[in-house]
ZAMARGU-4260 file (C-alpha; in steps of 0.2 Angstrom, whole numbers, plus 5000, padded with zeros to 4 digits):
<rodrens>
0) 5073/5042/5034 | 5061/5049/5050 | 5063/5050/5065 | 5055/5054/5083 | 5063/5064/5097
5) 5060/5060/5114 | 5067/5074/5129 | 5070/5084/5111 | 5075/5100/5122 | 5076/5116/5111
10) 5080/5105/5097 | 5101/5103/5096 | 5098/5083/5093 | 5083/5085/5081 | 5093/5102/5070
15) 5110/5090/5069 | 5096/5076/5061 | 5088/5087/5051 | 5104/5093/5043 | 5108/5074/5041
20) 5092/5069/5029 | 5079/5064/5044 | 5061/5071/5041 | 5055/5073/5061 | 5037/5063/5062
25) 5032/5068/5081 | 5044/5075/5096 | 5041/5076/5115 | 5047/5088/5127 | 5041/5092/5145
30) 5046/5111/5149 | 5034/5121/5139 | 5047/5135/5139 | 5058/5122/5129 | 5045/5118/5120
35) 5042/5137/5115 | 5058/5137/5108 | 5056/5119/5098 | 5040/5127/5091 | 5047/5143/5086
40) 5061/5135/5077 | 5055/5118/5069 | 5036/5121/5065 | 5036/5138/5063 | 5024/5143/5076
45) 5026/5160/5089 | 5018/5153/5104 | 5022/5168/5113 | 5012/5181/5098 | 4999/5168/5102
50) 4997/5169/5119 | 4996/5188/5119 | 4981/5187/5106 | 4973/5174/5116 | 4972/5161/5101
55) 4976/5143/5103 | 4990/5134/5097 | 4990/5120/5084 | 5008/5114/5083 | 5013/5109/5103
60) 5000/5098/5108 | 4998/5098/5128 | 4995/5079/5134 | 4990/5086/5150 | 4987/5105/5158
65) 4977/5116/5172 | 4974/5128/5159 | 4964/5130/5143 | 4974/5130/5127 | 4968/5148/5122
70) 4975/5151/5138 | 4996/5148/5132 | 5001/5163/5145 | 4998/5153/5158 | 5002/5137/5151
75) 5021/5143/5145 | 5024/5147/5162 | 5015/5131/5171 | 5026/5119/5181 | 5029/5103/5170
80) 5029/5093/5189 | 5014/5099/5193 | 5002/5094/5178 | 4987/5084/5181 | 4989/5064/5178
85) 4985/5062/5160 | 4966/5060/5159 | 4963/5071/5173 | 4968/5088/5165 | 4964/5097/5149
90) 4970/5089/5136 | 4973/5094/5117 | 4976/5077/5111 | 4966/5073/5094 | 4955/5057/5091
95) 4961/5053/5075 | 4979/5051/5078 | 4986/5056/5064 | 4985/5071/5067 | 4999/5069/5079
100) 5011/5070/5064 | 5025/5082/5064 | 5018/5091/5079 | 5027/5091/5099 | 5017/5082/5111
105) 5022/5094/5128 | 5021/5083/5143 | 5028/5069/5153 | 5036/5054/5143 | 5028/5041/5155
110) 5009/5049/5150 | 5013/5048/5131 | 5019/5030/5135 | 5002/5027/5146 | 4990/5034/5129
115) 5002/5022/5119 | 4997/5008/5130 | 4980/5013/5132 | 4975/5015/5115 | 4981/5004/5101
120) 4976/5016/5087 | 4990/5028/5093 | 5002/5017/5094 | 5000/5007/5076 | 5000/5027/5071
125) 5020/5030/5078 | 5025/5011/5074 | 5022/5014/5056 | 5027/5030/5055 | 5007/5038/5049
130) 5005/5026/5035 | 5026/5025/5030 | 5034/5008/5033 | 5040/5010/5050 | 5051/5022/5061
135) 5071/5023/5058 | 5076/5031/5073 | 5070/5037/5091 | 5081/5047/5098 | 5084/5057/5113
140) 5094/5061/5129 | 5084/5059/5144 | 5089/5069/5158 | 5098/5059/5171 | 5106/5070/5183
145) 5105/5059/5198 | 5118/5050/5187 | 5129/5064/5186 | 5141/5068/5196 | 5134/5083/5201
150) 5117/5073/5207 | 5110/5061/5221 | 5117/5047/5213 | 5102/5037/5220 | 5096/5023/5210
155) 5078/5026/5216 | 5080/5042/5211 | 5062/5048/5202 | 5073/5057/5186 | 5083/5038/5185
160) 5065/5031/5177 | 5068/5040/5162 | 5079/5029/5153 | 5069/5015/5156 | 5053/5024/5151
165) 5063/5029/5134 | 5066/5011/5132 | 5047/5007/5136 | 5043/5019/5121 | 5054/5010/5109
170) 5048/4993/5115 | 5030/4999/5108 | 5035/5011/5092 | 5050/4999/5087 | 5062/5008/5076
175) 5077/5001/5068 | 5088/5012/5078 | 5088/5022/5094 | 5100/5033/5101 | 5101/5041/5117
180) 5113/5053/5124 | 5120/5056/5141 | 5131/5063/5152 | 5147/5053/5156 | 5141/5053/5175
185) 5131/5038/5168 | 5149/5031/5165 | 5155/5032/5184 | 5149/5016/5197 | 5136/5019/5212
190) 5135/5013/5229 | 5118/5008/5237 | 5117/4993/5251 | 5134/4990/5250 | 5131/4985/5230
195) 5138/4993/5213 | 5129/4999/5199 | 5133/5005/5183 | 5120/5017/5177 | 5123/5013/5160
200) 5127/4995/5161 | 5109/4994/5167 | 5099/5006/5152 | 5111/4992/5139 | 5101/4978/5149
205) 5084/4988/5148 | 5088/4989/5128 | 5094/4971/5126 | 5078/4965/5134 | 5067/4973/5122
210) 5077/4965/5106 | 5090/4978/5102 | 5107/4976/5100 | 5118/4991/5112 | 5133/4999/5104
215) 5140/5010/5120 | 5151/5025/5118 | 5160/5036/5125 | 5165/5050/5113 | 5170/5069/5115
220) 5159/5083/5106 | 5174/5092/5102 | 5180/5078/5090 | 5165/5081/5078 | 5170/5100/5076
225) 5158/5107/5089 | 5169/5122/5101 | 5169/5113/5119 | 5177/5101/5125 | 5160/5091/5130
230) 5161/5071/5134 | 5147/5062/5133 | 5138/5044/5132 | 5130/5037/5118 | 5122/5020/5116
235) 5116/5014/5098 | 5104/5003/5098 | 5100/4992/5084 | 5084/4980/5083 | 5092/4965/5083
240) 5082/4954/5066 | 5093/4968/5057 | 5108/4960/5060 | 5112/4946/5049 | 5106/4959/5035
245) 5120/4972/5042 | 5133/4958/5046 | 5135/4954/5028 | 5140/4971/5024 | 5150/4976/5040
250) 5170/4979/5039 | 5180/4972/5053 | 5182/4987/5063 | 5162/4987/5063 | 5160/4968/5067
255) 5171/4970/5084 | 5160/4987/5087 | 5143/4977/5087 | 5147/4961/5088 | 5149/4960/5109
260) 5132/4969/5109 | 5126/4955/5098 | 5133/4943/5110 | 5124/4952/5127 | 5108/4954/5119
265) 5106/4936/5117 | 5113/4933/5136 | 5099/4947/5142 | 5087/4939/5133 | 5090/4920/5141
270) 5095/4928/5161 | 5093/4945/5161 | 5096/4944/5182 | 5111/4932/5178 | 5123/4945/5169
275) 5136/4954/5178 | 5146/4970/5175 | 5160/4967/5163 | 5149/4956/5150 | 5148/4972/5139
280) 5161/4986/5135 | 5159/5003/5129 | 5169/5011/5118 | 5179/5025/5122 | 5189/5038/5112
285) 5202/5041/5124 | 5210/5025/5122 | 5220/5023/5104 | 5213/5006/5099 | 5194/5013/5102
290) 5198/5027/5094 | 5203/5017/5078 | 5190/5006/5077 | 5176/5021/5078 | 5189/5030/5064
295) 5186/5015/5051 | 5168/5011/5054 | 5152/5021/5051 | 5155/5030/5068 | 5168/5039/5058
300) 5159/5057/5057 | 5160/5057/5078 | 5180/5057/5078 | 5183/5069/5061 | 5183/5086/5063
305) 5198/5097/5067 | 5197/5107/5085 | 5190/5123/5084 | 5194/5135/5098 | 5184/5148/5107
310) 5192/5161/5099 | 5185/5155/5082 | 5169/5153/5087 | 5167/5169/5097 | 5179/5184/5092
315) 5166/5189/5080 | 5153/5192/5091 | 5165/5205/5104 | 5156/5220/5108 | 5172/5230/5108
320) 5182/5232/5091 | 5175/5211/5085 | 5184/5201/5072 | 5178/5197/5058 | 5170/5180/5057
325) 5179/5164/5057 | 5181/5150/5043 | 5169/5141/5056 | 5157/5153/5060 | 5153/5155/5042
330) 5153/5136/5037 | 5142/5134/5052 | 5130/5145/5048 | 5131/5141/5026 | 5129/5123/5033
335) 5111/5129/5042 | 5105/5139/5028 | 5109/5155/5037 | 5116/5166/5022 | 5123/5181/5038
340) 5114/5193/5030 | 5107/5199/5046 | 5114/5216/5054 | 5105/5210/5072 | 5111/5195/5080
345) 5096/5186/5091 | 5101/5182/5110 | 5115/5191/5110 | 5112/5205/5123 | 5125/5206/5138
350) 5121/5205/5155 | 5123/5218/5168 | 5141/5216/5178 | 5148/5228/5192 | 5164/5236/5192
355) 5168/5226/5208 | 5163/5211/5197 | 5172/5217/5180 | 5186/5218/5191 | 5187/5200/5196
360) 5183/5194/5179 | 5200/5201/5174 | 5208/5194/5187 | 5203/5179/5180 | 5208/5181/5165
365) 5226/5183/5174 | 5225/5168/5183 | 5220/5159/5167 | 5238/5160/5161 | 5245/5157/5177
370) 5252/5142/5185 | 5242/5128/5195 | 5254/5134/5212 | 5250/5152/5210 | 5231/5151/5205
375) 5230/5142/5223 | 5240/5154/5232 | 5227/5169/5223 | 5214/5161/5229 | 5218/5157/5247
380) 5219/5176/5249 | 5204/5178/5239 | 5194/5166/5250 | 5203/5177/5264 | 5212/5158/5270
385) 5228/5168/5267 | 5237/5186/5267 | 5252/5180/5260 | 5261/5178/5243 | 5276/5168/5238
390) 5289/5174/5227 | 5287/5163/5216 | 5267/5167/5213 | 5273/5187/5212 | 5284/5182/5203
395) 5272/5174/5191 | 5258/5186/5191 | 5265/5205/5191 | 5266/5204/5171 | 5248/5206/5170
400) 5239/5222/5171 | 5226/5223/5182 | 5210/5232/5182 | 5208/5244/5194 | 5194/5255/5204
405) 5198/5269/5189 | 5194/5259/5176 | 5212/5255/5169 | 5223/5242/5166 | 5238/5242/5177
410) 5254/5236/5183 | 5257/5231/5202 | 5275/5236/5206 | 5273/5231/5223 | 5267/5215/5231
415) 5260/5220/5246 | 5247/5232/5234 | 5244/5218/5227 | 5241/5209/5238 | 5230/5223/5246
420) 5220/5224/5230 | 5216/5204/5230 | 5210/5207/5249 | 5198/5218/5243 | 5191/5209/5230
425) 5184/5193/5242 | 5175/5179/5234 | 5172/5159/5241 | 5167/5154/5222 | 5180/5147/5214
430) 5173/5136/5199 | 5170/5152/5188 | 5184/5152/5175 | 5191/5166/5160 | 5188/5155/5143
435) 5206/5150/5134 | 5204/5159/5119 | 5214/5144/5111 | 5205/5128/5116 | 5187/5123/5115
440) 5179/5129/5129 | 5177/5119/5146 | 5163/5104/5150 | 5155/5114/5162 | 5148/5127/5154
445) 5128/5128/5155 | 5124/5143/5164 | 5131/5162/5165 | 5140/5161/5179 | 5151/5147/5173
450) 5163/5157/5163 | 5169/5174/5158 | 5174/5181/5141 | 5194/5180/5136 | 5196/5196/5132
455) 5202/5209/5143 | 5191/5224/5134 | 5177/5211/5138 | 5175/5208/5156 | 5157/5200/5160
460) 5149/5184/5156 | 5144/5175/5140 | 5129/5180/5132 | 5117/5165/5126 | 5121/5168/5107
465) 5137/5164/5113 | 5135/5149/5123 | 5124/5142/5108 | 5141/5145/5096 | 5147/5134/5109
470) 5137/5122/5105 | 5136/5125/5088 | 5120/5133/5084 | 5120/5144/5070 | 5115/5161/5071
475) 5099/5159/5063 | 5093/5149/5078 | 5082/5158/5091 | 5079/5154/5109 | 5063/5159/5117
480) 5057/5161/5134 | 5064/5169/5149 | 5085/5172/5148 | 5087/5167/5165 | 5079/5161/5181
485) 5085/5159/5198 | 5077/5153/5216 | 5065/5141/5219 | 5061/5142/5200 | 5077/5134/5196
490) 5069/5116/5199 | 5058/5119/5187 | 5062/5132/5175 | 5070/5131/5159 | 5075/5148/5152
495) 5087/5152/5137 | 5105/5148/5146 | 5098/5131/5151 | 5090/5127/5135 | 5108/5130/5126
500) 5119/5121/5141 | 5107/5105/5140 | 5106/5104/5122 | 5116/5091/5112 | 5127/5101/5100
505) 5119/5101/5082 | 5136/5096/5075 | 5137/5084/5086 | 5117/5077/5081 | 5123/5078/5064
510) 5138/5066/5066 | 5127/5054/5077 | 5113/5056/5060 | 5128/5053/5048 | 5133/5037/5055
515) 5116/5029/5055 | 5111/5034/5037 | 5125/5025/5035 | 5124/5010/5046 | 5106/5008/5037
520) 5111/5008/5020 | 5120/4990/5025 | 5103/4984/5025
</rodrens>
């Protein structure tokens, strides 16, 4: 089967398919410094050993760039909101479109959707896969943050056309499947003129109209085997003319799956204005009868791995006295054709943390054992709200050793020089977190500052090789780019750390390709 990858990312969505059986026919992403990664690990091209020899590129296409293409210094480091309008700019798109195959288009989705439109050629080109009999999947996870919690939340908001342009692009390549992948802020109702909207509700309706069935999800990464504890959407859609071929081979469980999908495409497609919220469920794995259904269908690979815990994904790499690696870690990498014969582990270089810092990562590595009541009562006198400790909280907290100015580990015997010590380690933040060694790790988790190492012989920050064992990259996966970023570029930017926190796990990819190999062998 082939597929083409939309918002493809550094490529978590595109390894997990790979691994699946799906032969990538053309991807598009508009960083170029994900892009650099995709390039590096998928077609097997070092733009960055380019750009220092001042030779162009022949495997990431720019739709659209201020600069030349033997000029990829500059264009790896160009603002993807500041391209010129497609047509205006310096373009590497070829006149013969085949020549688009297996290669990333870098640029905005709503330019590569305007060539499509603009010139038919192209666009027969993606609908028949370059001379195959058609696409079997677009995928992708269009970024939607005004949807998330963390975001505007406004339904004008320029990043909410993004779904609707994936949706354009499937309109005009019409696969037999699309998935797209979300954050489950996409889930959660918003306000605007006094009216309710369901971000996701709408994107079904954008996808019925267009002749495919929606199969919406709500599933939990960490239930396909990946280390975190990551919710996320997922619609499924299915071209609707495939579905009196499917339905004769579909179980029970499978029919109540698509069947209310079935039943709002045809609603969409009579009185698209006249549908209200409620005419179409999703599916959600936190509710037993859901979680049934998804275990007895083809959606089966997203709901059967055992948990694995940070510990097992991480003790390994430890830069004091590691672990030897996990049952996990070495079916992870096996599975990705990474042998571990490497002494060197790519991305893996720790960053710089002060003592005052390293003092406070331990602390929080005490308070990750603590009690709700006494992790408030810490930091109300860390916040400097407070100067006083119950009992009950010394009580809780005085069998930990501490790290102090010396550099040792410690016992407080009293409670005032505890209390004196906390004073002098003042801090307002208080959504950084130590990792439970013994669960998956925590949904937010995208940039180094979200979390600090379990260990008390490792007080600092996750490294990005970490982070991707997170997600479930093998080891054998390289980012590329800038680690980090900060400022202004932050709008902008998207360096190593982001790459990995925005990814979708390849574990997770590879359930989602699983189930539809298998959904299409009903055919």
């Amino acid at each position: 089967m082939n597929h083409i990858e939309l918002f493809a990312g550094c490529g978590g969505l595109s390894l997990g398919l790979e691994k699946a059986g799906f032969d990538l026919t053309l991807a598009n992403e508009l960083s170029p410094m994900a892009a650099e990664t995709f390039t590096y690990n998928f077609l097997g091209e070092n733009l960055a050993e380019l750009a220092k020899a001042r030779k162009a590129q022949n495997k990431a296409l720019w739709l659209s760039s201020q600069y030349q293409s033997n000029d990829l210094t500059q264009r790896l480091r160009e603002n993807p909101f500041q391209y010129p309008i497609a047509g205006d700019g310096i373009t590497d798109i070829p006149l013969n479109p085949r020549e688009l195959e297996g290669k990333l288009v870098v640029g905005n989705i709503a330019d590569l959707n305007k060539l499509l439109e603009e010139k038919p050629k192209f666009r027969k080109a993606l609908m028949t896969g370059f001379g195959r009999e058609g696409v079997d999947l677009v995928s992708g996870g269009p970024p939607c943050q005004s949807f998330s919690m963390a975001g505007l939340r406004n339904r004008d908001c320029e990043k909410n056309v993004l779904p609707w342009e994936f949706a354009r692009f499937v309109s005009m390549v019409k696969p037999k499947f699309a998935i797209l992948e979300n954050v489950t802020g996409i889930l959660r109702a918003f306000t605007e003129d006094g009216i309710s909207y369901h971000a996701w509700f709408e994107v079904a309706k954008a996808f019925s109209k267009i002749n495919y069935i929606p199969i919406c999800l709500h599933i939990n990464a960490r239930l396909a085997g990946v280390p975190q504890n990551r919710p996320r959407f997922i619609m499924i859609g299915v071209r609707s003319n495939l579905y009196k071929k499917l339905y004769k081979n579909l179980n029970a469980n499978e029919i109540k799956l698509i069947s209310p999908g079935v039943e709002f495409q045809k609603r969409v497609a009579k009185d698209m204005e006249g549908i209200e919220f409620g005419e179409l469920p999703y599916f959600d794995v936190k509710k037993e009868e859901d979680l049934a259904l998804l275990e007895g269908s083809f959606l089966k690979h997203l709901v059967c791995e055992q948990e694995v815990s940070v510990k097992e994904a991480l003790d390994d790499l430890r830069f004091n006295n590691p672990s030897k690696k996990s049952k996990f870690v070495k079916n992870l990498n096996k599975f990705f054709e990474n042998q571990d014969t490497a002494t060197i582990i790519n991305n893996h270089e720790p960053r710089k943390n002060g003592p005052l810092v390293q003092r406070r990562f331990r602390l929080y590595q005490i308070l990750q054992k603590c009690e709700r009541s006494t992790i408030n009562e810490v930091f109300e006198i860390l916040k400097r709200e407070s100067s006083t400790l119950s009992e009950q909280a010394w009580k809780n907290i005085k069998e930990y050793k501490f790290l102090i100015e010396s550099n040792e580990l410690v016992f407080f015997n009293n409670k005032n020089d505890l209390i004196k010590f906390l004073s002098a380690h003042p801090t307002k933040k208080r959504t950084q977190k130590a990792l439970d060694q013994s669960l998956p790790a925590p949904a937010a988790l995208s940039i180094p500052d979200d979390a600090c190492h379990y260990h008390d012989n490792e007080l600092r920050t996750l490294t990005v090789r970490e982070m991707a064992r997170i997600q479930s990259f093998p080891d054998n996966f390289t980012f590329r780019s800038k680690v980090t970023t900060g400022g202004k570029m932050r709008k902008f930017e998207v360096p190593q750390y982001t790459q990995v926190g925005n990814a979708v796990p390849p574990l997770l990819g590879l359930a989602l390709g699983k189930a539809i190999i298998e959904l299409a062998s009903r055919i």
